[in-house]
matplotlib code that plots the C-alpha trace (Angstrom):
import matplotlib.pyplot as plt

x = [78.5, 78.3, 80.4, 80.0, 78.5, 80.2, 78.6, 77.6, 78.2, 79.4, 79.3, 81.9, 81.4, 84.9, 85.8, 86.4, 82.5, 80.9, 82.7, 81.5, 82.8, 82.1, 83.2, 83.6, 82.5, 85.1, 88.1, 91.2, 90.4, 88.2, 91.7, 94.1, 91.5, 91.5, 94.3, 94.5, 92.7, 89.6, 89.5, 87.5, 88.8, 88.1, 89.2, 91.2, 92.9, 94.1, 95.9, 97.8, 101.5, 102.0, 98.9, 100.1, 103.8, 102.3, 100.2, 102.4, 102.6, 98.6, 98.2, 101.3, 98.3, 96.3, 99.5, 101.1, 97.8, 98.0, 96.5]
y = [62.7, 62.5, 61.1, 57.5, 57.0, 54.4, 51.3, 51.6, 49.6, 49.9, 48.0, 48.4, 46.5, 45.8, 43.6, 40.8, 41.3, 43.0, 43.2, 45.3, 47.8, 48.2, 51.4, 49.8, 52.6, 51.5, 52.2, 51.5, 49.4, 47.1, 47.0, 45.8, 43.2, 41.5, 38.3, 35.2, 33.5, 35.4, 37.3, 36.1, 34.1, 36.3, 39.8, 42.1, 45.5, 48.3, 50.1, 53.6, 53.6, 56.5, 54.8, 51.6, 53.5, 55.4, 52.5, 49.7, 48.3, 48.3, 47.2, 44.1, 41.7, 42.8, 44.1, 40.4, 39.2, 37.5, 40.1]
z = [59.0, 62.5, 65.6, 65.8, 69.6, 72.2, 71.6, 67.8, 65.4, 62.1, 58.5, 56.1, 52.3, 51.2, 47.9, 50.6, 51.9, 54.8, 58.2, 61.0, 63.5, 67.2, 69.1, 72.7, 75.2, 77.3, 74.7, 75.6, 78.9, 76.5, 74.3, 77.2, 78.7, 75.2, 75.0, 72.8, 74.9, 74.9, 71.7, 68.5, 66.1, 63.6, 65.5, 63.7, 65.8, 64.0, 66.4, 65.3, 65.7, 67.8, 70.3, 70.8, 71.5, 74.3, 75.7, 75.3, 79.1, 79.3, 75.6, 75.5, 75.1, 72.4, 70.9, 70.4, 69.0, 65.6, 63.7]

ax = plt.figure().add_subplot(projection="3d")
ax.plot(x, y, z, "-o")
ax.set_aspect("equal")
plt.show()
């Protein structure tokens, strides 16, 4: 399988249904912009442990989101 490429997106089928992906080419700076007031309803951020560690200042935002 290849690399997915910035800006693709992906499907995933899960017992709950069908839920896409989007690799932002802008990454993390895409991550820290994101805040309750402008992110989707429905968002949902896995971020790894270790990441949002090293990145907390620029990712407080997105890190006291909901979900």
């Amino acid at each position: 399988m290849s690399e997915p490429v910035p800006g693709d997106r992906l499907a995933i089928r899960s017992h709950k249904g069908v839920y896409e992906v989007l690799f932002d080419p802008r990454g993390i700076e895409a991550l820290a912009a994101l805040t309750a007031a402008n992110a989707p309803p429905n968002i949902h951020v896995l971020i790894d442990e270790r990441v949002a560690a090293l990145h907390a200042p620029r990712l407080k935002n997105v890190l006291a989101l909901p979900s």
